[in-house]
mmCIF entry with sequence, helices, sheets and N, C-alpha, C, O atoms, coordinates in Angstrom:
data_MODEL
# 
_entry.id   MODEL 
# 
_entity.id                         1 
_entity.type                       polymer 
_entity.pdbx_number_of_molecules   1 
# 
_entity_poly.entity_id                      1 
_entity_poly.type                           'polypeptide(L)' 
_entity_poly.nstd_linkage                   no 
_entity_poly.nstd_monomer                   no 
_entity_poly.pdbx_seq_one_letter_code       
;(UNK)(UNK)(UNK)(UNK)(UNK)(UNK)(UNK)(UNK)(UNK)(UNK)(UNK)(UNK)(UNK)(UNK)(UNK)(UNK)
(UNK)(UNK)(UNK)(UNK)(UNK)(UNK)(UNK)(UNK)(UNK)(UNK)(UNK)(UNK)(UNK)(UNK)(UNK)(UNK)
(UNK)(UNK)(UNK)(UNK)(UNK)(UNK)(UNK)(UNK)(UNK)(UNK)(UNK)(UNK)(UNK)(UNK)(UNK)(UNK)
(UNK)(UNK)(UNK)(UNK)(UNK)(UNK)(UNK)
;
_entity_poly.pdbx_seq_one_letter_code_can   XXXXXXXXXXXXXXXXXXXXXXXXXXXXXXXXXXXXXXXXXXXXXXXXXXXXXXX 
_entity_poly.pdbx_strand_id                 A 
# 
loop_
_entity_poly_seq.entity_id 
_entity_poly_seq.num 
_entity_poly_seq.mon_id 
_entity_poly_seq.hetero 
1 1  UNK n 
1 2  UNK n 
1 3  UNK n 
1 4  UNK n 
1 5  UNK n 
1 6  UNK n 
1 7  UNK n 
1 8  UNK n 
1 9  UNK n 
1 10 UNK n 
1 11 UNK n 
1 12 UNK n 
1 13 UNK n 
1 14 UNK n 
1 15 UNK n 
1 16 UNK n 
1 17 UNK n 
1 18 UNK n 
1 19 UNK n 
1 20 UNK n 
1 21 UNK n 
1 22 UNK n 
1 23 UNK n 
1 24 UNK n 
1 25 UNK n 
1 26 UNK n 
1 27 UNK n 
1 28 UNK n 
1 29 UNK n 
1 30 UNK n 
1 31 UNK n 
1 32 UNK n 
1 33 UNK n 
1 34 UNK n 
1 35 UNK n 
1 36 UNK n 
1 37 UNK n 
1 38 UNK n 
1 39 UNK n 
1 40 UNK n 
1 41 UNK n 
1 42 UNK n 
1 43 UNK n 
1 44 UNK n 
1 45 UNK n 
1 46 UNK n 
1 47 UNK n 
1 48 UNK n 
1 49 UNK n 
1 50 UNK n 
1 51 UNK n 
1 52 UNK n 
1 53 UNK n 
1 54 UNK n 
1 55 UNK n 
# 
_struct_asym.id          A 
_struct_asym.entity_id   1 
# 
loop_
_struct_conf.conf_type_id 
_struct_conf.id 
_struct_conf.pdbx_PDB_helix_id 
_struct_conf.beg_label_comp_id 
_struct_conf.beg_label_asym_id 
_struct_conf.beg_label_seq_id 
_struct_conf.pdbx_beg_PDB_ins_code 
_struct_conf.end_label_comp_id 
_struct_conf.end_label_asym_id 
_struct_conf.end_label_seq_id 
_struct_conf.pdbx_end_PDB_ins_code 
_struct_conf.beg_auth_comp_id 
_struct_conf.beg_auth_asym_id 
_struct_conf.beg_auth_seq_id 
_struct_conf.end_auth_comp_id 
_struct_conf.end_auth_asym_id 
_struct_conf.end_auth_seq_id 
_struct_conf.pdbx_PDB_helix_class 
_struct_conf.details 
_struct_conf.pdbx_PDB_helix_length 
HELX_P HELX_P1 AA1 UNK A 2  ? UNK A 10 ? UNK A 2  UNK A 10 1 ? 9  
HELX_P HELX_P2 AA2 UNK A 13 ? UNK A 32 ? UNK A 13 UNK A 32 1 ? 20 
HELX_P HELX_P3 AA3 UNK A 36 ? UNK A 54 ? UNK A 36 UNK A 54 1 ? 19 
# 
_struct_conf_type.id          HELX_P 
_struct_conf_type.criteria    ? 
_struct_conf_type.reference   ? 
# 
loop_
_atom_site.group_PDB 
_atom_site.id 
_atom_site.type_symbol 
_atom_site.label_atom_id 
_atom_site.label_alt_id 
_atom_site.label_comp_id 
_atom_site.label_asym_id 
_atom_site.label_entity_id 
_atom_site.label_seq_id 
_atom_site.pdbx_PDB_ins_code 
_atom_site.Cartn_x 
_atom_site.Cartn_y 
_atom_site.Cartn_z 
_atom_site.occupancy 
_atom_site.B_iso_or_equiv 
_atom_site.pdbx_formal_charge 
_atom_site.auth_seq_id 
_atom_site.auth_comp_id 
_atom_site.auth_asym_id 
_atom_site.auth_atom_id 
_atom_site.pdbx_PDB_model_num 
ATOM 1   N N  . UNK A 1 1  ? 127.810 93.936  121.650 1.00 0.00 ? 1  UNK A N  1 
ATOM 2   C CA . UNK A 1 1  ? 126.521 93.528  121.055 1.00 0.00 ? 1  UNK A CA 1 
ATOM 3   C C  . UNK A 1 1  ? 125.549 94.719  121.028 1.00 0.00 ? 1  UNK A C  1 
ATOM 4   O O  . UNK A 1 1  ? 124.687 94.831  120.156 1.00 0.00 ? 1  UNK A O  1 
ATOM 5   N N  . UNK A 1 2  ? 125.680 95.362  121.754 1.00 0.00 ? 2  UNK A N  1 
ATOM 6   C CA . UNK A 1 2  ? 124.723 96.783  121.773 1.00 0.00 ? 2  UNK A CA 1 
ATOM 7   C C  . UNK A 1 2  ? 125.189 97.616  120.797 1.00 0.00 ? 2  UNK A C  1 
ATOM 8   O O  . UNK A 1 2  ? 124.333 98.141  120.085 1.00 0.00 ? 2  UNK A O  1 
ATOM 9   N N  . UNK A 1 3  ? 126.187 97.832  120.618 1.00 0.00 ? 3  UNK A N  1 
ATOM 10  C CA . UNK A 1 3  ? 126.576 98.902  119.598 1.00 0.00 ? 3  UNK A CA 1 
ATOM 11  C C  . UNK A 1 3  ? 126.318 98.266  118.441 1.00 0.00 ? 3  UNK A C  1 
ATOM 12  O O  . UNK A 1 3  ? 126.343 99.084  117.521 1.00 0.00 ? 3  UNK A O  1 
ATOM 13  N N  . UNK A 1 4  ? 126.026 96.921  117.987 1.00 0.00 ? 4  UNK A N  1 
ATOM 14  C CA . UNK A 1 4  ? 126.343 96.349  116.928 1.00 0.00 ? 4  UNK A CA 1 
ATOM 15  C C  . UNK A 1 4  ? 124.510 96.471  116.744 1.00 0.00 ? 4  UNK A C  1 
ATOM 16  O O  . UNK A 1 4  ? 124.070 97.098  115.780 1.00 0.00 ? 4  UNK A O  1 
ATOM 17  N N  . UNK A 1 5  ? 123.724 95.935  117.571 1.00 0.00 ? 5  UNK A N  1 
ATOM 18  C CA . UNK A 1 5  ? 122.082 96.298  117.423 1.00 0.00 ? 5  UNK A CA 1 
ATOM 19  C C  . UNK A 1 5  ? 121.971 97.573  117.186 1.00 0.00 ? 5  UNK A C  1 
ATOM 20  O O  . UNK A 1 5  ? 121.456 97.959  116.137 1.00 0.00 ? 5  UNK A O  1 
ATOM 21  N N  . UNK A 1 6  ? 122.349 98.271  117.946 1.00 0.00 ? 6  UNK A N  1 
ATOM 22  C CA . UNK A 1 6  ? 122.000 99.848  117.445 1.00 0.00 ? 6  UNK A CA 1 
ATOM 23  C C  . UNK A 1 6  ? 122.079 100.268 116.025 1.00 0.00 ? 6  UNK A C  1 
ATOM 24  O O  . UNK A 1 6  ? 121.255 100.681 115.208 1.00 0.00 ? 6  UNK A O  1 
ATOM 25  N N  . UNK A 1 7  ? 123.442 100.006 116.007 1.00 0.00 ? 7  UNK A N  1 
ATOM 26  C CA . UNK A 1 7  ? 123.684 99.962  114.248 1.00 0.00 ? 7  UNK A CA 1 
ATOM 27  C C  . UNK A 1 7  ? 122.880 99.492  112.922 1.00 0.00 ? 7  UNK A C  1 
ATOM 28  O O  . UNK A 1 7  ? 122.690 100.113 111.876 1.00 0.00 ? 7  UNK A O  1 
ATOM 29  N N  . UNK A 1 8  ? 122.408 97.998  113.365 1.00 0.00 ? 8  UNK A N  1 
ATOM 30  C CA . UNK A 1 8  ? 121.379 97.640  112.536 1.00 0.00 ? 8  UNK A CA 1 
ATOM 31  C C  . UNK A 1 8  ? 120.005 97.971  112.523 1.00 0.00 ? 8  UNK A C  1 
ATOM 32  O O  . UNK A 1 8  ? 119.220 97.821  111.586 1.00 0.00 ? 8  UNK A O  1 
ATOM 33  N N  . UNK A 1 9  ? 119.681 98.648  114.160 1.00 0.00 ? 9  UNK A N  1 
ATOM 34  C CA . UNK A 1 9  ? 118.057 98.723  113.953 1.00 0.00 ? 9  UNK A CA 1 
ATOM 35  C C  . UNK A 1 9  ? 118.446 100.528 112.798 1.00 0.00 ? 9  UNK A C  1 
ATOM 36  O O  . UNK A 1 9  ? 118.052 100.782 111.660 1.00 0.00 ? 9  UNK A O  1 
ATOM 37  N N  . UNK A 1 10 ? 119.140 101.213 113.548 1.00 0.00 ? 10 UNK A N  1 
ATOM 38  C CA . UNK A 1 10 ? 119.091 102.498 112.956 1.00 0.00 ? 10 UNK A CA 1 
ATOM 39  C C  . UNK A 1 10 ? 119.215 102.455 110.953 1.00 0.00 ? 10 UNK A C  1 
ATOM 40  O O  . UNK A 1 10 ? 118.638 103.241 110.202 1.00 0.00 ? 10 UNK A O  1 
ATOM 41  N N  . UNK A 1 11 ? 120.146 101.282 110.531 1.00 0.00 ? 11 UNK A N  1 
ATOM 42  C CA . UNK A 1 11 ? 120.496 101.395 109.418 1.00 0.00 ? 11 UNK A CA 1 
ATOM 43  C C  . UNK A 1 11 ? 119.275 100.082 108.862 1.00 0.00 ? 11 UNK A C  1 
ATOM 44  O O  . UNK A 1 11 ? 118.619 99.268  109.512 1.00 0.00 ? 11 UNK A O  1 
ATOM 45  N N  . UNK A 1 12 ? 119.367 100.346 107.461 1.00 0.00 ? 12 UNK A N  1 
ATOM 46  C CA . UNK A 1 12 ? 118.622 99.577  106.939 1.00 0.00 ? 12 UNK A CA 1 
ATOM 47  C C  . UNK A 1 12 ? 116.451 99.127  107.178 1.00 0.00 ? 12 UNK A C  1 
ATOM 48  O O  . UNK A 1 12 ? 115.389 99.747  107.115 1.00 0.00 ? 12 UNK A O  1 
ATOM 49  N N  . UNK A 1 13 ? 116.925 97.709  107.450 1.00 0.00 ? 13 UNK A N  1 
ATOM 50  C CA . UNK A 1 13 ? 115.632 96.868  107.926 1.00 0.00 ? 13 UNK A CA 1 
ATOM 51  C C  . UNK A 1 13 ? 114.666 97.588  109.132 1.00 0.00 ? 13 UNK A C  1 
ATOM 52  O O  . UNK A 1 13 ? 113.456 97.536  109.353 1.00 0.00 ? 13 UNK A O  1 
ATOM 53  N N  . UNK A 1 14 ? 115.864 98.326  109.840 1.00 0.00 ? 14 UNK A N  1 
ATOM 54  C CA . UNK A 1 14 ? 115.041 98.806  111.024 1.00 0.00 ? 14 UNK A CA 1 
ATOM 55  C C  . UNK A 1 14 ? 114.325 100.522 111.042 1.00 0.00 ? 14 UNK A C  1 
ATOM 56  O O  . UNK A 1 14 ? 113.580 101.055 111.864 1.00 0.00 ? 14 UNK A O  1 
ATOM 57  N N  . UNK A 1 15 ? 114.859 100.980 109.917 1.00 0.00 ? 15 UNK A N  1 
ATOM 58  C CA . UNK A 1 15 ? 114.707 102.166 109.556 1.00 0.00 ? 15 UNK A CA 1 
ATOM 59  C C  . UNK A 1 15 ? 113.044 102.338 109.020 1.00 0.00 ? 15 UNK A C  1 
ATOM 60  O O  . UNK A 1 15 ? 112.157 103.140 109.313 1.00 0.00 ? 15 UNK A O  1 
ATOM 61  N N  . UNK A 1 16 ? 113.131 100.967 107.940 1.00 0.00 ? 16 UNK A N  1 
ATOM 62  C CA . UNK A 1 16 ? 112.358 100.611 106.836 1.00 0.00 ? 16 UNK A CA 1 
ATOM 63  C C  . UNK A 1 16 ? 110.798 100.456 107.468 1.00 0.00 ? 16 UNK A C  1 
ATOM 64  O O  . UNK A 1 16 ? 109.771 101.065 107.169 1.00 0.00 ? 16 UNK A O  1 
ATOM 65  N N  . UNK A 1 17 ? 110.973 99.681  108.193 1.00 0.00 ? 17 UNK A N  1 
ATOM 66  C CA . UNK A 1 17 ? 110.302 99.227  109.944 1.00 0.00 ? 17 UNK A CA 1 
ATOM 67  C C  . UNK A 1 17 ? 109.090 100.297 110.191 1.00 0.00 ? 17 UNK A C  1 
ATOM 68  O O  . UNK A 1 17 ? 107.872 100.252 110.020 1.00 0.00 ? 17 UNK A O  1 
ATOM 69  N N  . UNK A 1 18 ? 109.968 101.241 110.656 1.00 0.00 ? 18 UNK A N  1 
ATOM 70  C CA . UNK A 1 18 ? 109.814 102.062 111.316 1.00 0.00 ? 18 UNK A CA 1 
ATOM 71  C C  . UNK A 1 18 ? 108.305 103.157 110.517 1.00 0.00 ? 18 UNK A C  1 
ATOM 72  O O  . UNK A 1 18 ? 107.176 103.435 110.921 1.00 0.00 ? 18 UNK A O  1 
ATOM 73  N N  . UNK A 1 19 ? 109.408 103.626 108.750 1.00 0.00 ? 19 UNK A N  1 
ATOM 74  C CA . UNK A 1 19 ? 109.008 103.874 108.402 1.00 0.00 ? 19 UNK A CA 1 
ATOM 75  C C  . UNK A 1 19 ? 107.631 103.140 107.727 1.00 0.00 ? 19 UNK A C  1 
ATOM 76  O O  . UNK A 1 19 ? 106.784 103.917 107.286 1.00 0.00 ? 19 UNK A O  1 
ATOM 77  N N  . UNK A 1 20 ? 107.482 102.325 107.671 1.00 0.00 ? 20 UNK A N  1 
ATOM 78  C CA . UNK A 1 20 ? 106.103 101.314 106.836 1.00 0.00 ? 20 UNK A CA 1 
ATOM 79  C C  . UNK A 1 20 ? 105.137 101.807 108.481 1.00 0.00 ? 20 UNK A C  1 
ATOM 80  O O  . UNK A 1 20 ? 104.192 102.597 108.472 1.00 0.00 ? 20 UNK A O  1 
ATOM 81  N N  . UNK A 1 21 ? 105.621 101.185 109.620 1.00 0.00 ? 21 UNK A N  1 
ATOM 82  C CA . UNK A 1 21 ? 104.215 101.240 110.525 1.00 0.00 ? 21 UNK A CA 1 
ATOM 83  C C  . UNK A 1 21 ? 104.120 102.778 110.925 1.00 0.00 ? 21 UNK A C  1 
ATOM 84  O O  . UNK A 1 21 ? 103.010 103.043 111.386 1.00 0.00 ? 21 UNK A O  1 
ATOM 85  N N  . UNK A 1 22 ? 104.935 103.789 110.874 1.00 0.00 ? 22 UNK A N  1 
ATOM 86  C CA . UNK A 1 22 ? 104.380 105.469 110.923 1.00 0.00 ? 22 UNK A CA 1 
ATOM 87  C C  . UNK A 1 22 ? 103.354 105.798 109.754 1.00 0.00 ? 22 UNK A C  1 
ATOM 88  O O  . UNK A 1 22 ? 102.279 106.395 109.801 1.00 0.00 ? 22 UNK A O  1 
ATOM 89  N N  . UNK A 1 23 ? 104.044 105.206 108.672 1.00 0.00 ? 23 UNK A N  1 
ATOM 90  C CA . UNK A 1 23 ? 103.222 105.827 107.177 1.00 0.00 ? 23 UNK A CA 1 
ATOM 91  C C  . UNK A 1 23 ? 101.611 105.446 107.701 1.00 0.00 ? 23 UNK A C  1 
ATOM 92  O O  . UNK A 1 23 ? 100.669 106.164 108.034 1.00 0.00 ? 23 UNK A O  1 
ATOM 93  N N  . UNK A 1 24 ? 101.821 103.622 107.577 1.00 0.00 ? 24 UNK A N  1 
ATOM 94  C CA . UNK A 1 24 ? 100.454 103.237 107.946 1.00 0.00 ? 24 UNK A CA 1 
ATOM 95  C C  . UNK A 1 24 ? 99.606  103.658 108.768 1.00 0.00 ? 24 UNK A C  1 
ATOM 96  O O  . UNK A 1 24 ? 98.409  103.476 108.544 1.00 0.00 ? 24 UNK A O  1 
ATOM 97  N N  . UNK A 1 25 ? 100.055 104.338 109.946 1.00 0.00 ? 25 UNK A N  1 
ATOM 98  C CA . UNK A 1 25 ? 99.367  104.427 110.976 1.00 0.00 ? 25 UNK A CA 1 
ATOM 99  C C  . UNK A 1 25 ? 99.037  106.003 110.982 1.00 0.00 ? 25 UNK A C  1 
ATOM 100 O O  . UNK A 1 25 ? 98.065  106.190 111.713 1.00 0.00 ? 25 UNK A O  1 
ATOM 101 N N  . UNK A 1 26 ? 99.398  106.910 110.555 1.00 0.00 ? 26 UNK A N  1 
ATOM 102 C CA . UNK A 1 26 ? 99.589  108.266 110.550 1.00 0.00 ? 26 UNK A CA 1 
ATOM 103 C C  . UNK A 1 26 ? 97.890  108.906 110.335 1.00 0.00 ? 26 UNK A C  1 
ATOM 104 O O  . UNK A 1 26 ? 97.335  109.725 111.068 1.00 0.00 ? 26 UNK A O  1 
ATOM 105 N N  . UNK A 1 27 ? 97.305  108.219 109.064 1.00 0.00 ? 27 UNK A N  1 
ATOM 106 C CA . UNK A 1 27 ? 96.384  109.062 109.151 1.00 0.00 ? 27 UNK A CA 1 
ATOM 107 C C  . UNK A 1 27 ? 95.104  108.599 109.966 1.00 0.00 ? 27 UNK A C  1 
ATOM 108 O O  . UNK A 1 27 ? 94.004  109.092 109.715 1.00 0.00 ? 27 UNK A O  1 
ATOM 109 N N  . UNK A 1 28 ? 95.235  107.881 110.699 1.00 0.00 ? 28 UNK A N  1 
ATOM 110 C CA . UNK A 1 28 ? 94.275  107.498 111.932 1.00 0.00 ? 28 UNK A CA 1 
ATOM 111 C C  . UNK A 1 28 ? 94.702  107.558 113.084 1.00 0.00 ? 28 UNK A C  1 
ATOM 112 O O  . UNK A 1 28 ? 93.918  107.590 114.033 1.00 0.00 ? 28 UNK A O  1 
ATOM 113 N N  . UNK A 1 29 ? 96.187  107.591 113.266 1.00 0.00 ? 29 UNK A N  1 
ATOM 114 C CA . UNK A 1 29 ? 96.616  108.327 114.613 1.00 0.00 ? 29 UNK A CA 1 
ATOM 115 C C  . UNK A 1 29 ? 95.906  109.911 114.616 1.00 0.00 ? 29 UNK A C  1 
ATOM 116 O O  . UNK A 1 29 ? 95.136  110.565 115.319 1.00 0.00 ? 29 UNK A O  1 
ATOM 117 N N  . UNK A 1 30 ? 96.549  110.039 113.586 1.00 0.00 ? 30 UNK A N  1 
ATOM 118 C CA . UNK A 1 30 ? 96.027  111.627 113.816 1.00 0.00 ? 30 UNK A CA 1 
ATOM 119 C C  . UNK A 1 30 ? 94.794  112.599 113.376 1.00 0.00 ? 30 UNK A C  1 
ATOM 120 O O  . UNK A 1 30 ? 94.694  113.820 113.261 1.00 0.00 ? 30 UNK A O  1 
ATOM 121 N N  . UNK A 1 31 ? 94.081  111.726 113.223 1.00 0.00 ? 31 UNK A N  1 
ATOM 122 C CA . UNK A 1 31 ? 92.395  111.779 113.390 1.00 0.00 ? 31 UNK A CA 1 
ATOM 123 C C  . UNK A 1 31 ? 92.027  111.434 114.833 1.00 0.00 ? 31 UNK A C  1 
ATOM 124 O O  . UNK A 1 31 ? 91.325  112.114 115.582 1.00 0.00 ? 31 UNK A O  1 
ATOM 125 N N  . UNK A 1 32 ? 92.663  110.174 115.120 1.00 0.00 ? 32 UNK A N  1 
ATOM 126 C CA . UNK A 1 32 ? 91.829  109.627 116.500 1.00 0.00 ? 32 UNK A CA 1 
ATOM 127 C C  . UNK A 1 32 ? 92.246  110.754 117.177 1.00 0.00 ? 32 UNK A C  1 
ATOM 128 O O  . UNK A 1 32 ? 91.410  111.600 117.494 1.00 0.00 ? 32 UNK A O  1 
ATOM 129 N N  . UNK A 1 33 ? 94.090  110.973 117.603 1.00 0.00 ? 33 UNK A N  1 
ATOM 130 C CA . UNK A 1 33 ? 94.457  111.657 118.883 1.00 0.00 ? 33 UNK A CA 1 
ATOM 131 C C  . UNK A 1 33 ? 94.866  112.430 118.202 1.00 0.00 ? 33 UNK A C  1 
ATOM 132 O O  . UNK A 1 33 ? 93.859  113.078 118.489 1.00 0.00 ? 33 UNK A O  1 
ATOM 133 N N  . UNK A 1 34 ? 95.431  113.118 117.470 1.00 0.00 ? 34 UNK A N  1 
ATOM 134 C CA . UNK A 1 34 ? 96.192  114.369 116.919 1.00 0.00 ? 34 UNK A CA 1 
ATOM 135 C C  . UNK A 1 34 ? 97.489  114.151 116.504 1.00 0.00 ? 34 UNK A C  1 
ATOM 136 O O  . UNK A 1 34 ? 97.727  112.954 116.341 1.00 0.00 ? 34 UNK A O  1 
ATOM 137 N N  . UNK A 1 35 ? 98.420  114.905 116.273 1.00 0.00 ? 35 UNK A N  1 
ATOM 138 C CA . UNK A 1 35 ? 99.805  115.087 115.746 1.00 0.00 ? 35 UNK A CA 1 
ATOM 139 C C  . UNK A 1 35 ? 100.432 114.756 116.950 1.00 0.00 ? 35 UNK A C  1 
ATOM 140 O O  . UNK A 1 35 ? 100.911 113.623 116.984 1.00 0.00 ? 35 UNK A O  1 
ATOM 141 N N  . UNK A 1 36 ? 100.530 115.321 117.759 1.00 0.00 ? 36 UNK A N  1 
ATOM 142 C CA . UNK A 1 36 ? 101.382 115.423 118.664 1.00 0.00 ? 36 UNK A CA 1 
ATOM 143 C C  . UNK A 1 36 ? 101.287 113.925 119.671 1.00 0.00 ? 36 UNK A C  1 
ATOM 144 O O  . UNK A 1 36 ? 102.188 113.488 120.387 1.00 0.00 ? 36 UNK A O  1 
ATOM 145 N N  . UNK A 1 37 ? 100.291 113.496 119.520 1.00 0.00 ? 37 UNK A N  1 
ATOM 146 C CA . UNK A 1 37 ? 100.346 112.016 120.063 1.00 0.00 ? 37 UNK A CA 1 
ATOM 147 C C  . UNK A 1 37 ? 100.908 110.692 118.751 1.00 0.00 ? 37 UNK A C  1 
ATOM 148 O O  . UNK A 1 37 ? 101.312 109.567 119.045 1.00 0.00 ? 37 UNK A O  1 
ATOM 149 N N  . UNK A 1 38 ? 100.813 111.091 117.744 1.00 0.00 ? 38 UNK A N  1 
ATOM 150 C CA . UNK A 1 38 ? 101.882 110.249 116.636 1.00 0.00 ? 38 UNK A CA 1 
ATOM 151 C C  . UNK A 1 38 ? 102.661 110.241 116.980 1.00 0.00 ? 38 UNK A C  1 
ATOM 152 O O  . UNK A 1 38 ? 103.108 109.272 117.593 1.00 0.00 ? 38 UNK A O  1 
ATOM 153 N N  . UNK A 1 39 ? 103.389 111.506 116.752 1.00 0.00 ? 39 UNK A N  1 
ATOM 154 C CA . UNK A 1 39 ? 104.425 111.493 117.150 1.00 0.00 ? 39 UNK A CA 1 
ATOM 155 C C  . UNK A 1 39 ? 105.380 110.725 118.606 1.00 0.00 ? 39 UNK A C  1 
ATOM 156 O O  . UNK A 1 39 ? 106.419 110.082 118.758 1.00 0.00 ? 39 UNK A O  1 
ATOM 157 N N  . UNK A 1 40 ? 104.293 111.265 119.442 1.00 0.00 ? 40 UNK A N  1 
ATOM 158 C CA . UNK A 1 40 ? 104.833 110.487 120.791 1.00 0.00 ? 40 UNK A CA 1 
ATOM 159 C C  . UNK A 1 40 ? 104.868 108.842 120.360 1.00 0.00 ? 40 UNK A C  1 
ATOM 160 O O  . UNK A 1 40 ? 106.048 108.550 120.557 1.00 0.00 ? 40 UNK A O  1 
ATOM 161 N N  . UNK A 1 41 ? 104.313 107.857 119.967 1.00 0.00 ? 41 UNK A N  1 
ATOM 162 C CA . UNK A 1 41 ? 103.720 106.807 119.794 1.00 0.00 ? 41 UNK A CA 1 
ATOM 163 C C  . UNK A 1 41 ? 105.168 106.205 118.666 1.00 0.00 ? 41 UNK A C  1 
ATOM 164 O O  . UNK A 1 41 ? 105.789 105.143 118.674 1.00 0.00 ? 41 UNK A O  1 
ATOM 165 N N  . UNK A 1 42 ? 105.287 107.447 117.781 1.00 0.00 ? 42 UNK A N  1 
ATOM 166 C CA . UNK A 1 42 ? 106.476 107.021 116.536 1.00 0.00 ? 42 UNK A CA 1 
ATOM 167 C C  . UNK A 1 42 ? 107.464 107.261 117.450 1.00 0.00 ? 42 UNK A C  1 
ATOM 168 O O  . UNK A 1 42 ? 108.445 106.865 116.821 1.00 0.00 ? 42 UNK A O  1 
ATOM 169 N N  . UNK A 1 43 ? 107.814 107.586 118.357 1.00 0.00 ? 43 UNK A N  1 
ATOM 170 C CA . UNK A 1 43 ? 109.022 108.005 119.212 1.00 0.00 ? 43 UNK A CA 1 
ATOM 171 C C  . UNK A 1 43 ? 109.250 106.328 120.285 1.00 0.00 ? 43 UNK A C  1 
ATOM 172 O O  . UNK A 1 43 ? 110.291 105.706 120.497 1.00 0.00 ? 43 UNK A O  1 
ATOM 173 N N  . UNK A 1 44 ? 108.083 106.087 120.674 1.00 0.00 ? 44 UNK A N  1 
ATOM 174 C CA . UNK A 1 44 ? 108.080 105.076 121.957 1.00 0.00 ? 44 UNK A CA 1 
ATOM 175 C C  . UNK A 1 44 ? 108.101 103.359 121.085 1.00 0.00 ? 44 UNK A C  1 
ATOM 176 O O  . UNK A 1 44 ? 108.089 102.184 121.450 1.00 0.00 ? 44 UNK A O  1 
ATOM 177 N N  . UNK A 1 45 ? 108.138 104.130 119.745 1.00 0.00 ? 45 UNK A N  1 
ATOM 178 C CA . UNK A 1 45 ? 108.468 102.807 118.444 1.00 0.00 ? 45 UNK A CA 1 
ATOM 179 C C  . UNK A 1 45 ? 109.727 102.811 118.392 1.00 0.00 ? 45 UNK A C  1 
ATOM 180 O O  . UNK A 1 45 ? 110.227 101.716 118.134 1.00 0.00 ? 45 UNK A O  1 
ATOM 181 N N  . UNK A 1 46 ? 110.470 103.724 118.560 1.00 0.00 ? 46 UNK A N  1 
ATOM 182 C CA . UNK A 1 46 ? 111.560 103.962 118.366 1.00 0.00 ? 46 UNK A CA 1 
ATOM 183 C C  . UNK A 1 46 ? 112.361 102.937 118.879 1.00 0.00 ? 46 UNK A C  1 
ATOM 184 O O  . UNK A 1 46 ? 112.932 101.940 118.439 1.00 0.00 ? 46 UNK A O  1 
ATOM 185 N N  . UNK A 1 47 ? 112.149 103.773 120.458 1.00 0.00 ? 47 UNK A N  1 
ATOM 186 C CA . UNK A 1 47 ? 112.868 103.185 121.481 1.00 0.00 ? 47 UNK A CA 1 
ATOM 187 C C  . UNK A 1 47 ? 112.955 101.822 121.869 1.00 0.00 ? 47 UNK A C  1 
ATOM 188 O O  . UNK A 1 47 ? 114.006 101.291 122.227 1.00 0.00 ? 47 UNK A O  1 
ATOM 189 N N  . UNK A 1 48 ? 111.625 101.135 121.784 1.00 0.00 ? 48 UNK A N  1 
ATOM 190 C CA . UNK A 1 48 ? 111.538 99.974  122.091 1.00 0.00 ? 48 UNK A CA 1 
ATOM 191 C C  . UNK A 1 48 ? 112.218 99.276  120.939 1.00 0.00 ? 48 UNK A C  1 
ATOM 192 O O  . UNK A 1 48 ? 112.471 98.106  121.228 1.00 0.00 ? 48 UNK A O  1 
ATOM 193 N N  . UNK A 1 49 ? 112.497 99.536  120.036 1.00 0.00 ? 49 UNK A N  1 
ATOM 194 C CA . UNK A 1 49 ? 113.638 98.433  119.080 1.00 0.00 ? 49 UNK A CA 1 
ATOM 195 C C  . UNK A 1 49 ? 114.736 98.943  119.290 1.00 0.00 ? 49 UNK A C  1 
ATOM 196 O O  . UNK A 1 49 ? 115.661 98.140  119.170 1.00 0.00 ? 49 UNK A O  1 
ATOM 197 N N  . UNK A 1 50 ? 115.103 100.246 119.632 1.00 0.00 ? 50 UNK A N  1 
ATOM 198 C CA . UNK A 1 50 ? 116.322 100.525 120.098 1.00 0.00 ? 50 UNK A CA 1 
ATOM 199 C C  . UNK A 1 50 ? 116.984 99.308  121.200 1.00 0.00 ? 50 UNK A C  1 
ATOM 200 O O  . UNK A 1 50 ? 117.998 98.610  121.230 1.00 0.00 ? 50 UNK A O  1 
ATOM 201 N N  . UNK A 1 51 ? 115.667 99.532  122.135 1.00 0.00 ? 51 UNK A N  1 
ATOM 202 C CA . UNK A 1 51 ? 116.499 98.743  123.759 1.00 0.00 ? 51 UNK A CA 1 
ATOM 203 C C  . UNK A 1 51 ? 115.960 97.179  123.095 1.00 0.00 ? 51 UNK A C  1 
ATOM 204 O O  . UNK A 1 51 ? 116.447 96.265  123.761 1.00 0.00 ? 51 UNK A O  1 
ATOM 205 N N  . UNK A 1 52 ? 115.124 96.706  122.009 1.00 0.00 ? 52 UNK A N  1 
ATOM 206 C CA . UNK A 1 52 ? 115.669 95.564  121.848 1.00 0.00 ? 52 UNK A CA 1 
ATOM 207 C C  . UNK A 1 52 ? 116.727 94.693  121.273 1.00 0.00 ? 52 UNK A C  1 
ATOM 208 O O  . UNK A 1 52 ? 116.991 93.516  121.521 1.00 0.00 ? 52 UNK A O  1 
ATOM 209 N N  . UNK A 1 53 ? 117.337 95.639  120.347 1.00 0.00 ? 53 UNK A N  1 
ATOM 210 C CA . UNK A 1 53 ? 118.820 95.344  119.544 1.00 0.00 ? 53 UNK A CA 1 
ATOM 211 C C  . UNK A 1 53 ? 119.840 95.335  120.628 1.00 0.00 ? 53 UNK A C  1 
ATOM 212 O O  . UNK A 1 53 ? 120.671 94.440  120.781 1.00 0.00 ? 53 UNK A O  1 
ATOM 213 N N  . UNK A 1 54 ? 119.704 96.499  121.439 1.00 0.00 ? 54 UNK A N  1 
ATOM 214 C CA . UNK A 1 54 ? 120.669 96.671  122.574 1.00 0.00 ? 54 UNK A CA 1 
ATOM 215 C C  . UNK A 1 54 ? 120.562 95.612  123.335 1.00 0.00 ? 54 UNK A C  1 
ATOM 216 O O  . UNK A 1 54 ? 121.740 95.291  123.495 1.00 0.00 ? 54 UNK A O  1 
ATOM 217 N N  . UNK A 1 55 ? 119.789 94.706  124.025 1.00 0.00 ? 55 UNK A N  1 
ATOM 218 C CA . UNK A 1 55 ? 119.986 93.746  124.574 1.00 0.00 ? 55 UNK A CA 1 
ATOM 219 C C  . UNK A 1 55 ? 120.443 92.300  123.690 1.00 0.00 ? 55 UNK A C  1 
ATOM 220 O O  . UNK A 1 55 ? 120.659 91.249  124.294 1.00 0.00 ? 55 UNK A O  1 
# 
């Protein structure tokens, strides 16, 4: 079941995801805190649908 979540968040719907709330959020992340905290923030987006497919 984990390998099979992984698969779907990475491909498709979860990609899509990902990309819609970075776009949205990008140019007021990085006004409020800067680049380098987007980034952290698009990273800790990541993960957390990672480890929720995985479970």
């Amino acid at each position: 079941i984990g390998g099979h979540g992984d698969q779907s968040i990475l491909s498709g719907r979860g990609v899509r995801l990902i990309a819609q709330r970075l776009t949205a959020g990008s140019v007021s992340d990085r006004l409020s805190q800067g680049q380098h905290s987007f980034f952290d923030s698009g990273r800790r987006e990541i993960r957390a649908l990672q480890q929720k497919g995985a479970s």
